[in-house]
C-alpha positions in Angstrom: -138.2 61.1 -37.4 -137.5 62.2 -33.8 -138.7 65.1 -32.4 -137.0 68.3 -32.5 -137.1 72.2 -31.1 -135.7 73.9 -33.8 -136.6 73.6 -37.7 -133.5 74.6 -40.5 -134.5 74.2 -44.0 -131.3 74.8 -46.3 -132.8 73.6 -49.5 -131.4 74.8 -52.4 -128.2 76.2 -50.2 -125.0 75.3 -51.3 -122.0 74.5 -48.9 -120.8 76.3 -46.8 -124.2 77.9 -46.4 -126.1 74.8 -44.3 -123.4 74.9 -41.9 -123.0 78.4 -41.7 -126.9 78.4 -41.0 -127.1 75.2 -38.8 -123.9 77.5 -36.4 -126.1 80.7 -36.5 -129.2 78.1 -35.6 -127.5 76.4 -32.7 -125.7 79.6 -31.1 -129.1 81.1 -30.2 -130.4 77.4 -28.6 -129.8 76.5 -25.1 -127.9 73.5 -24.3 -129.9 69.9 -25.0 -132.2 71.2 -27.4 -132.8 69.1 -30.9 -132.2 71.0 -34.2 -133.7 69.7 -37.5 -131.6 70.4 -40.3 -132.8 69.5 -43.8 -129.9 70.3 -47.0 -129.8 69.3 -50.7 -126.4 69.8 -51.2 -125.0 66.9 -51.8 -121.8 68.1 -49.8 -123.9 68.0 -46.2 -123.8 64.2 -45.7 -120.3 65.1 -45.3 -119.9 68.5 -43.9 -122.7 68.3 -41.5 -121.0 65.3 -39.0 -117.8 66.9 -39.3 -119.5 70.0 -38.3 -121.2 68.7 -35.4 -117.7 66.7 -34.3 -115.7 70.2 -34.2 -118.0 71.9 -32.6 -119.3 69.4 -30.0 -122.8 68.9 -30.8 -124.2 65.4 -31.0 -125.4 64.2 -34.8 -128.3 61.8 -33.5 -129.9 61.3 -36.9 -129.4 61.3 -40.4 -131.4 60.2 -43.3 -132.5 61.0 -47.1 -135.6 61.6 -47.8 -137.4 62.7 -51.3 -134.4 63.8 -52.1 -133.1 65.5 -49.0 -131.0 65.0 -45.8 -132.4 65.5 -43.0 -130.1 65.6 -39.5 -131.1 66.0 -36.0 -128.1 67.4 -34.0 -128.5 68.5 -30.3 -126.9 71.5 -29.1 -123.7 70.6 -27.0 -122.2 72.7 -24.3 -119.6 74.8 -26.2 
């Protein structure tokens, strides 16, 4: 696991909520630091790289572990 600045659990959210949280998350995070986001909804393997596409932040890691996916994403510039 890399290392990261920030720490998002969304267990037990549903989507849209992880990437409603991981926006809210990121917005107050300066530019270059690492967020760990962790979801159980099946729906973030999916929603979470689209997310970071649109929005310009960088999805450096993604894995499933125990049951849930964990993503480091580093804050882009927008």
């Amino acid at each position: 696991m890399s290392d990261f600045d920030v720490k998002l659990d969304t267990s037990g959210l549903n989507c849209p909520l992880p990437v409603l949280k991981a926006r809210k998350a990121l917005s107050g995070m300066s530019i270059g630091q690492r967020l760990l986001l962790i979801a159980t909804d099946e729906g973030a393997k999916q929603d979470i790289p689209a997310f970071a596409k649109m929005t310009g932040n960088t999805l450096v890691e993604s894995h499933e572990q125990e049951g849930k996916f964990h993503f480091i994403l580093i804050k882009g510039d927008e």
